[in-house]
N, C-alpha and C positions, 0 to 999 in steps of 0.2 A: 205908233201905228199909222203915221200920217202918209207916209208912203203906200201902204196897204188900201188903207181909203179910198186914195185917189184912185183907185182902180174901179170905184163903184160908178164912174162917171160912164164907163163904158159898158156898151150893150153887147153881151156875148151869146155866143150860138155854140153849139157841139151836138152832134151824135149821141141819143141819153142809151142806145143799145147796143149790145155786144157786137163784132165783126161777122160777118156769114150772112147767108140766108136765112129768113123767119117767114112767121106770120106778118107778124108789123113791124115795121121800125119807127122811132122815135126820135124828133130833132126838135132841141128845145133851145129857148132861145128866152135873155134877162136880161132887162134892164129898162132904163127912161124910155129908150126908142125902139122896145118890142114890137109893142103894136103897132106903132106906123108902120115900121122894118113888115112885118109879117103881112100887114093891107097890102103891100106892093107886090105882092107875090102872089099868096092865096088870093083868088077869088070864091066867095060864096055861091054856093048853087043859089042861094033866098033872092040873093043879088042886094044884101046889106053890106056894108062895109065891117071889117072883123074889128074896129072900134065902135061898133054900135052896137053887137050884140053882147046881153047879159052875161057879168062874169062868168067862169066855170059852166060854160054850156057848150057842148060841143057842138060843131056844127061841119055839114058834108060843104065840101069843095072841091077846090082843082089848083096845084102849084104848078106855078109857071117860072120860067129863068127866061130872063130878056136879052136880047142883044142890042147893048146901049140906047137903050129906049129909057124912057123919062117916066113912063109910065106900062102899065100892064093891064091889060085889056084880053079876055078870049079871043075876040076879033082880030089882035095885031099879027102882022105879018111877022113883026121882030121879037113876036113869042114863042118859047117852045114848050110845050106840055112836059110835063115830069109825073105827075101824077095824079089818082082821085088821093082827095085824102080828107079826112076828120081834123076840123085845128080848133083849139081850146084855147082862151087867152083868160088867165087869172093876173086878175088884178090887184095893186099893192094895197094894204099890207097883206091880203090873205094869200100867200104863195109859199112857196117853200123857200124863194131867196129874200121875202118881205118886198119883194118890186115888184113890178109887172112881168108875166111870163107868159109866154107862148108856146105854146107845146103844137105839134103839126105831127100827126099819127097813118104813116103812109104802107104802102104795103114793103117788107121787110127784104130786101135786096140791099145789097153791097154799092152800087151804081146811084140807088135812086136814094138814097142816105146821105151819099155824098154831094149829089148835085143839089140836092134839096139846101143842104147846109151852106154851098158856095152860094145860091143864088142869095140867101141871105146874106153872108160877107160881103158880095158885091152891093151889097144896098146898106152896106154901115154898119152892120155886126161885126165884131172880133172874133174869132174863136177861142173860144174857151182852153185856159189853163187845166191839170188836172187837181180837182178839187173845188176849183172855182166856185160855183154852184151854192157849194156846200159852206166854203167859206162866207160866200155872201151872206148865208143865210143866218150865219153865227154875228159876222158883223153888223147887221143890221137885227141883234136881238132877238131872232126866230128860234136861236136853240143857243145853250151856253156849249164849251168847247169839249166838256167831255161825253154833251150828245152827240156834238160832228164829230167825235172820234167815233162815237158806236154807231154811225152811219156805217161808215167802214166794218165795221165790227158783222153787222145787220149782212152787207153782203157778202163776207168773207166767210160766215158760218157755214161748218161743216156738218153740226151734229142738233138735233134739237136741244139738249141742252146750252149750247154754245149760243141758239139762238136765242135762248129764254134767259140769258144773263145778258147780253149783247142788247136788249130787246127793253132789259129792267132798266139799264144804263141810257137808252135811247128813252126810255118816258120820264126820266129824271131822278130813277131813285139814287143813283151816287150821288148826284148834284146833290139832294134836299140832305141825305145823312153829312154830304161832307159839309155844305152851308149850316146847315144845324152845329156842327161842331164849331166852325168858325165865330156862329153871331154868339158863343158861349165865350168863346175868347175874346172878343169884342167889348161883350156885357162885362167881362171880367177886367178888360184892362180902363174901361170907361171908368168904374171906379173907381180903379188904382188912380188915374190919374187925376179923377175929382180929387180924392185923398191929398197924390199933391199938391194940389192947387192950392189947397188951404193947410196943410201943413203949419203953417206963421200960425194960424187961429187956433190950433191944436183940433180940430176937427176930425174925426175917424170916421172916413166914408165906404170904407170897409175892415170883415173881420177876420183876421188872419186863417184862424180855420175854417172858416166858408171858402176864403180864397184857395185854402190848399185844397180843402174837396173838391171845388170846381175843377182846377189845375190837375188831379189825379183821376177824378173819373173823365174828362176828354181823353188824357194819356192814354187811358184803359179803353175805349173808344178805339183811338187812333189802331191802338197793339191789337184789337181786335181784327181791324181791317187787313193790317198785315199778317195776321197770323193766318190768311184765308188767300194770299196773293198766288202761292204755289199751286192750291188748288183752279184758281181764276184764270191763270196763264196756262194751265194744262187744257181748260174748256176751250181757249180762244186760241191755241197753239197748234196746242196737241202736242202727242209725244210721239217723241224721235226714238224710232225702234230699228237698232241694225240685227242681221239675222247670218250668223257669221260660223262656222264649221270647214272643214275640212272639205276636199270635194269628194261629190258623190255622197253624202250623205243624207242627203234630200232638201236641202235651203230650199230652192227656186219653187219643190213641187207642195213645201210647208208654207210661201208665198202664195200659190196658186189656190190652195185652199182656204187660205186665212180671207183671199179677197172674191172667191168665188167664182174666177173663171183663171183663162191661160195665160197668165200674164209676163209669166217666165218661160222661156223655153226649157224644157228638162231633157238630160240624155246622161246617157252612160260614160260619156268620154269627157273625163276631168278636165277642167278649165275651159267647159262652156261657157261659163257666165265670167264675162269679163269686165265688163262695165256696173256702172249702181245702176238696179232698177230700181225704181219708187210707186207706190201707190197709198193709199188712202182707203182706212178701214173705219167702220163707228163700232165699238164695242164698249154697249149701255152706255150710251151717251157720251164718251169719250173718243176723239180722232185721234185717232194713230197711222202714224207718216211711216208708211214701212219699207226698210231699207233693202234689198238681197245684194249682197255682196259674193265678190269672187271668191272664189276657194283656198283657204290658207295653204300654203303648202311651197315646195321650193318652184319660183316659175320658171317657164318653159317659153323662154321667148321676152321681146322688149313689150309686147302687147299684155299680156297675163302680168307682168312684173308692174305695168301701169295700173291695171286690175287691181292687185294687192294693197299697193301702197294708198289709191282712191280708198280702198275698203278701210285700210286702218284708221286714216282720216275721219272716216264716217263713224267707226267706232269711238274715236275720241270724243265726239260731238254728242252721240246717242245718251239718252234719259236711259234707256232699257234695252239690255241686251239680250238676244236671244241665240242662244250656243246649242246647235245642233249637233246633236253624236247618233251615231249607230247603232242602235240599242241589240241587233241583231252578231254584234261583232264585240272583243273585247276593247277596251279605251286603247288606245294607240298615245305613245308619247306625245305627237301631236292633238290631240283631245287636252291630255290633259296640260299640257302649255296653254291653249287656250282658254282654260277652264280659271287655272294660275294667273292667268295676266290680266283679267275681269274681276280681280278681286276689289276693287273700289267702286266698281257699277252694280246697280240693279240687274238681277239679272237672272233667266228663266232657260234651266240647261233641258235642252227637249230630246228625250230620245226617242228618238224616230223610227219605224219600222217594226211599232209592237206584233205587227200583225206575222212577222218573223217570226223562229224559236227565241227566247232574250238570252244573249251570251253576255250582256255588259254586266259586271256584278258591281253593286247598287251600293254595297258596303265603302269599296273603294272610292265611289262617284261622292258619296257624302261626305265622306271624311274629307276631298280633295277640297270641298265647300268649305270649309271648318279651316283647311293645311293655314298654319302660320300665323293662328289669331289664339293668346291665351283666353281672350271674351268674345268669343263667337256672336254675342247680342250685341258689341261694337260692327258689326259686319253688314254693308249696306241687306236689303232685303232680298232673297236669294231661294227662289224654289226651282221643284223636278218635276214634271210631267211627261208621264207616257203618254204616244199618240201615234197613227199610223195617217202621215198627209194623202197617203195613196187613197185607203179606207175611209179616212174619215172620222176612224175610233179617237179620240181623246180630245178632239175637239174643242168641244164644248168647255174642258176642264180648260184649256188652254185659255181660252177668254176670261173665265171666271177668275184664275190666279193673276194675268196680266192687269186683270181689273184692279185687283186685292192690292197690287202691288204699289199703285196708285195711287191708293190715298185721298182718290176725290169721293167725297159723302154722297146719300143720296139730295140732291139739290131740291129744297123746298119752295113752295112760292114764294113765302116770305125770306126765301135768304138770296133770294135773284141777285142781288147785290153784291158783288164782288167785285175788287178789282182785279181787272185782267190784265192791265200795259207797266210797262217796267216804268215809264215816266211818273204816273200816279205813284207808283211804290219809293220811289224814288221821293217825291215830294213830301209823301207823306211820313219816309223815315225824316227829313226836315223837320218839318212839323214836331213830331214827336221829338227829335231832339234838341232842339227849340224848346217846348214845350218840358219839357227835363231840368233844363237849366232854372227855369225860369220855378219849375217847384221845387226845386235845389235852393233857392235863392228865398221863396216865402218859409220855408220850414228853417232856414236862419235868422228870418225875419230882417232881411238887406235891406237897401235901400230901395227904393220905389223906384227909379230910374234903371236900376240891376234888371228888374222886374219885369218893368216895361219892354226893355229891349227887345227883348229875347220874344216875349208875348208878340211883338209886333211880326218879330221874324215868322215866328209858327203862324198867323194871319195870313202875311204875305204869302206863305208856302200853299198854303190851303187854297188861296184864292188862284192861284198859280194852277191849280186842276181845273176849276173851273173857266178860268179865261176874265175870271175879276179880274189878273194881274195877267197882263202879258205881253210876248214882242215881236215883232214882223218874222226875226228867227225864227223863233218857237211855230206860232203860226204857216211858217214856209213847211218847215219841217214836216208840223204832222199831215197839210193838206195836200205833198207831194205824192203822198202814199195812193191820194185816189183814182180813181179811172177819169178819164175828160166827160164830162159829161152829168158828175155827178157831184 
């Protein structure tokens, strides 16, 4: 990590707010040489200097950007005004990167965000990497590594539940359940290896089946965690829902409903929708990423054939498919090809248009669910709902089965805790099978070095989430993910 380090030498600045117009914008700025950096710029209305006044106290001012001037003064000619503005300078350790920071709170323009930020570069700040920030804050001991992952987590949320897991992760409850497991493994191989230490003396410093229960209830622990990752990635993901039919059946206008306004153009004339449109839905607490696709059918041109083929793509991709049919017309060989080729996905056949007479006969639709399986309960999970997108009737059912389909519970305070990133899950099968080996090895009663091995490896693994163990990679890795500034 000695390369990473080195980077804490420098005083960085970035933009802490989105691009646009606001109310305020935000330019914030860490390191050894914040505050002097930010004295030369801000001036105080008090007419104190912004290293004299008490941490975390905001105070009104004025930024200025100079032209090659040595100093900054309202009086100088070779000043230019930028802005009023509020500047706050928290001091280390109590900040969010563990150093000195400066935050400088202006009114929110695209212009004055930017200059604000250069006239500090020009006085010895860097600009900030994206993630920086945040990584700082990890390296200098303010948060372990799978709180700055739920930084990310905190502003990615879509859904209140997403945020209320995202949120348990960010006050440390993964850290304490996974450290809790680990100082068990700890405690545990501590005495294996008093044991061998003395060995020669015949000394027994632990007992075989203590050791295996310890060994089997972490295991059971660990399986626990995993057995909830599915649920956890769906909170922080969401699910990939393509919505894929025949044209003219109503995809774009069972989009427009599902998200509550026009977000599809709808028409009569097959192979409007040529492109993927996407949007994002909360349904009880879960985000769904939803897809409308082009109209299966033979295309009409080099444009709609790009259409089709985008759509299959997306369907390969999708957690949950949603197969629109005609409920108003009988199944068409096309329907049921598509009904046929979804037979390994989730997936929710909607016929549309109840608000029609129904010609689709319902017998046929079921059985087509069932075609080609002698154990229909080997079949991923597969229902029917009636609904009219134009009206609005079935609605409601449509949510509730999407939900069912799911499989995420209702999320209790106490079970906030989950993992949500493939990396944790990832480790954490380590761990566990590490941890496998090694009560494979006490339940033969091996040798004690057998033992240890493997104990050490599930350690390693574990400290590996939290950033006990880690490398500039790793590190690079997950803080590319964030915005500059944070």
């Amino acid at each position: 990590m000695n390369g990473v380090m080195g980077q804490l030498d420098d005083t960085i600045c970035a933009v802490a707010t989105p691009r646009g117009e606001g109310g305020i914008g935000v330019v914030r700025m860490s390191g050894e040489q914040a505050i002097p950096i930010a004295s030369r710029v801000v001036i105080l209305r008090s007419g104190c200097s912004l290293d004299q006044i008490p941490s975390h106290k905001l105070c009104l001012g004025d930024v200025f950007r100079h032209r090659d001037m040595p100093t900054v003064s309202q009086g100088n000619k070779g000043t230019v005004l930028l802005d009023e503005v509020l500047a706050v300078a928290m001091k280390a350790p109590h900040s969010y990167t563990g150093e000195d920071v400066v935050e400088i709170h202006c009114h929110g323009g695209s212009l004055v965000v930017h200059e604000i930020c250069q006239a500090l570069a020009s006085e010895g700040a860097r600009l900030a990497e994206p993630g920086e920030f945040t990584k700082r804050a990890f390296l200098n001991g303010r948060m372990d590594l799978s709180q700055a992952e739920a930084v990310l987590d905190t502003i990615q949320a879509t859904t209140v539940t997403s945020l209320q897991v995202a949120q348990g992760q960010l006050r440390g409850g993964l850290s304490k359940r996974v450290e809790d497991i680990r100082q068990e493994l700890i405690k545990a191989l501590a005495h294996l290896e008093a044991g061998m230490d003395f060995v020669e003396e015949d000394i027994q410093c632990f007992e075989w089946d203590e050791m295996e229960a310890t060994l089997r209830a972490t295991f059971q622990k660990i399986s626990r965690f995993l057995d909830r990752f599915e649920e956890g990635r769906i909170l922080r993901e969401g699910i990939l829902a393509a919505i894929i039919g025949r044209p003219n059946v109503g995809k774009s206008s069972l989009l427009n409903a599902l998200v509550q306004h026009d977000r599809a153009m709808v028409s009569s004339i097959p192979g409007t929708t040529r492109d993927i449109i996407e949007e994002w839905i909360n349904v009880e607490g879960i985000p769904f990423r939803l897809v409308d696709t082009a109209g299966f059918r033979t295309p009409e041109g080099l444009l709609e054939e790009e259409g089709i083929r985008r759509a299959k793509e997306m369907v390969a991709l999708a957690d949950l498919v949603f197969i629109v049919v005609d409920g108003s017309e009988e199944l068409t060989d096309q329907d049921k090809s598509l009904i046929q080729e979804q037979d390994q996905k989730k997936c929710v056949v909607i016929l549309n248009k109840v608000d029609l007479p129904l010609r689709i006969s319902l017998v046929e639709l079921d059985s087509l669910l069932t075609l080609g399986s002698l154990h229909p309960s080997c079949l991923p999970p597969r229902k029917i709902v009636k609904l009219s997108a134009k009206t609005g009737q079935g609605m409601d059912d449509l949510r509730r089965a999407i939900h069912d389909m799911c499989q995420v519970g209702q999320l209790e305070s106490s079970d906030s805790v989950l993992i949500t990133k493939l990396r944790h899950k990832i480790l954490l099968e380590q761990a566990r099978e590490a941890l496998g080996k090694s009560l494979s090895s006490v339940e033969q009663k091996m040798a004690g070095e057998c033992i240890a091995l493997d104990l050490r490896s599930a350690i390693e693994s574990l400290g590996e989430i939290t950033g006990e163990v880690s490398t500039d990679d790793v590190l690079d890795r997950i803080f590319k993910e964030f915005c500059i500034g944070k």
